[in-house]
Every structure is written in structure tokens, then in C-alpha cells.
C-alpha positions in Angstrom: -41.5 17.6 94.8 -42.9 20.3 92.6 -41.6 23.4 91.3 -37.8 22.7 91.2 -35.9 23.6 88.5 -33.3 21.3 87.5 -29.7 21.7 86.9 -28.6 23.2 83.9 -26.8 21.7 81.0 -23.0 23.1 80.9 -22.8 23.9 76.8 -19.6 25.6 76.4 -16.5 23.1 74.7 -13.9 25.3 77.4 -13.9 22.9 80.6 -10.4 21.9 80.3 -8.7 23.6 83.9 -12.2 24.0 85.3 -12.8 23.2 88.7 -15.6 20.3 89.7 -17.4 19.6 92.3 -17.7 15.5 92.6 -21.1 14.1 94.3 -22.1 10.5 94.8 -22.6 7.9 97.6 -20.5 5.2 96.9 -17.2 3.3 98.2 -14.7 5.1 99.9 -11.3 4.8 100.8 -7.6 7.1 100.6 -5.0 8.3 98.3 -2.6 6.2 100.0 -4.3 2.8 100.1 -7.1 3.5 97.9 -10.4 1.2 98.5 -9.9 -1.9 101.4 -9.0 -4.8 99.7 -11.8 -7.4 98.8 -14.4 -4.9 101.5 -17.4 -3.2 100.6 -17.2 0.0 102.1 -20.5 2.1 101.2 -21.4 2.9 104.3 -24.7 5.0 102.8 -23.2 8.5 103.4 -23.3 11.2 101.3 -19.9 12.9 100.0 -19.0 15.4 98.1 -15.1 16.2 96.1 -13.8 18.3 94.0 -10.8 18.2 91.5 -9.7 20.3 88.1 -10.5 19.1 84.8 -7.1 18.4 83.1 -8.2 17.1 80.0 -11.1 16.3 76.9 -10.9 13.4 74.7 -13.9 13.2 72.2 -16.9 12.8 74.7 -15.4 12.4 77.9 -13.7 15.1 80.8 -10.4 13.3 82.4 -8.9 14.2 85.4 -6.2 12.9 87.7 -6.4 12.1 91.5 -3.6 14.1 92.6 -1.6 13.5 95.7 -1.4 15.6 99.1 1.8 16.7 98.0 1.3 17.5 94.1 1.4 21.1 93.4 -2.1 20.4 91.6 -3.8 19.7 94.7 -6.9 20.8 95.8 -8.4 21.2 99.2 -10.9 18.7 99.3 -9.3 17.3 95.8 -10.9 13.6 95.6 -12.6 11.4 92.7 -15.6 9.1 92.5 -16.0 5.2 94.0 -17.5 2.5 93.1 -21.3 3.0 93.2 -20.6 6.2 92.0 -21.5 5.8 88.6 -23.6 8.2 87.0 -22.9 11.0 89.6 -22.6 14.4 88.5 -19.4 17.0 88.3 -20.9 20.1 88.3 -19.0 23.5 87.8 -20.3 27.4 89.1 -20.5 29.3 86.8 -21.9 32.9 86.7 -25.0 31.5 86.4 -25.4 29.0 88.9 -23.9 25.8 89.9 -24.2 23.5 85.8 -24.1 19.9 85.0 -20.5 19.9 83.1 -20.0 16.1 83.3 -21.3 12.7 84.4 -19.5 9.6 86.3 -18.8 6.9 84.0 -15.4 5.3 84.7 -12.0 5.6 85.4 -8.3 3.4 85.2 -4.5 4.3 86.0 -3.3 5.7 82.8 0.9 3.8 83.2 0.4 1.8 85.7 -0.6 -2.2 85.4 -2.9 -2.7 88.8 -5.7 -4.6 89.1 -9.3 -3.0 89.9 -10.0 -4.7 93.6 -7.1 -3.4 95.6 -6.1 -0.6 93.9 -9.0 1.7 92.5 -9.0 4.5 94.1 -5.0 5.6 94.9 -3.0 8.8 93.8 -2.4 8.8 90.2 -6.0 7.4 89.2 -7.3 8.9 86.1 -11.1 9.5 85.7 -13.0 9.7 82.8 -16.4 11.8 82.8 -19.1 12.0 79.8 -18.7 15.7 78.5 -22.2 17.4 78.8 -21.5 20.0 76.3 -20.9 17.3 73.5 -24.4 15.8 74.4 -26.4 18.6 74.7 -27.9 18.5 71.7 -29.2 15.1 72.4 -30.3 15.6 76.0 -32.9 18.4 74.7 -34.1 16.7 71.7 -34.9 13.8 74.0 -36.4 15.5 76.7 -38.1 17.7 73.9 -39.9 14.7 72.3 -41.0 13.3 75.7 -42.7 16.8 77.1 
């Protein structure tokens, strides 16, 4: 396709309490249950979240999966799956919809469960790279290979 502009790079260092939109087509499952034990579950749709920045630790964005009954909830308040990886958070901003953050990982930050049965409940923290700390990078990359 020709003649579309990409996303913009999010360069401000303010994104803690900002609210993202989540994108990706991986696994599935619910805040209760999280994914189906030992079941793939991609079933090739599309979906789309959203939840709030809550923190910034060097290069990454954290955030917390937050239950239906948290006062920190948001309406379609969700987090990424596996297969997800790599998907963006993006964040309007007066200029547009930005590229704030990208999917790399997540983990339960007090609780001891394992990965298989458990990704994916309340209480699951996630852990995005920050795109205003790699900014700098990003253009000098894309710079040398124009």
C-alpha cells in the first residue's frame, strides 16, 4: 500500500496514568480464569483493549489487569495474550492516535503461579518497552536505512 503515513513515535517521558489502547491477535481468555489450561486458544480474531499506564521502570510501561470490581477499572480494561508480542499500546493525543509502547512481556508481581494456567487473570502485571526512551534509536535507524 502506498501513501500511508505511519504511526507516530510517542516522545514525551509523561505516560504514567495515560490511557492505552491494547491491539493484537493472540490467545484469549478472562479475568476470572485467565487463559484455558494446556488450550491454544487463538482463534485468528482481531481484538482490541485498553487499560491505564500505572507505572515506568527504566525502559518499560507497567500496568495491572485490574478486576471488574476494582475502582481502576476501565470499560473495556484488558491486557495482551500470548501471541501478542510485539503489539502496540497506542495513546490519542492531540495529535493523533501515537505509538507510546510495545508488547514485550508480563508476570504476577506477589503472586507464585505458573505461566500455563494462570497468564492472563486479575492482578497480572504487564510490562511494555517505553517508546519515548527509544526514540532516539528508532530514527537513527530508520535514518541510516532511507
Amino acid at each position: 500500500m502506498k501513501d500511508i503515513a505511519p504511526v507516530s513515535l510517542y516522545q514525551n517521558e509523561d505516560e504514567v496514568g495515560k490511557t492505552v489502547l491494547l491491539l493484537g491477535w493472540g490467545d484469549f481468555g478472562t479475568g476470572d480464569h485467565g487463559l484455558p489450561k494446556f488450550q491454544v486458544v487463538n482463534d485468528g480474531k482481531f481484538r482490541l483493549a485498553e487499560n491505564k499506564i500505572t507505572g515506568v521502570n527504566g525502559n518499560y510501561l507497567t500496568f495491572q489487569f485490574d478486576s471488574s470490581t476494582s475502582q481502576d477499572v476501565l470499560p473495556l480494561e484488558g491486557i495482551n495474550g500470548p501471541g501478542d508480542s510485539g503489539s502496540p499500546a497506542l495513546v490519542h493525543t492531540e495529535n493523533g492516535m501515537q505509538l507510546i509502547g510495545v508488547s514485550s512481556r508480563g508476570r504476577y508481581r506477589s503472586i507464585v503461579r505458573t505461566i500455563v494456567d494462570r497468564q492472563g487473570r486479575y492482578g497480572w502485571q504487564e510490562y511494555y518497552i517505553r517508546v519515548s526512551k527509544m526514540c532516539n534509536w528508532i530514527n537513527q535507524v530508520i535514518n541510516e536505512n532511507s
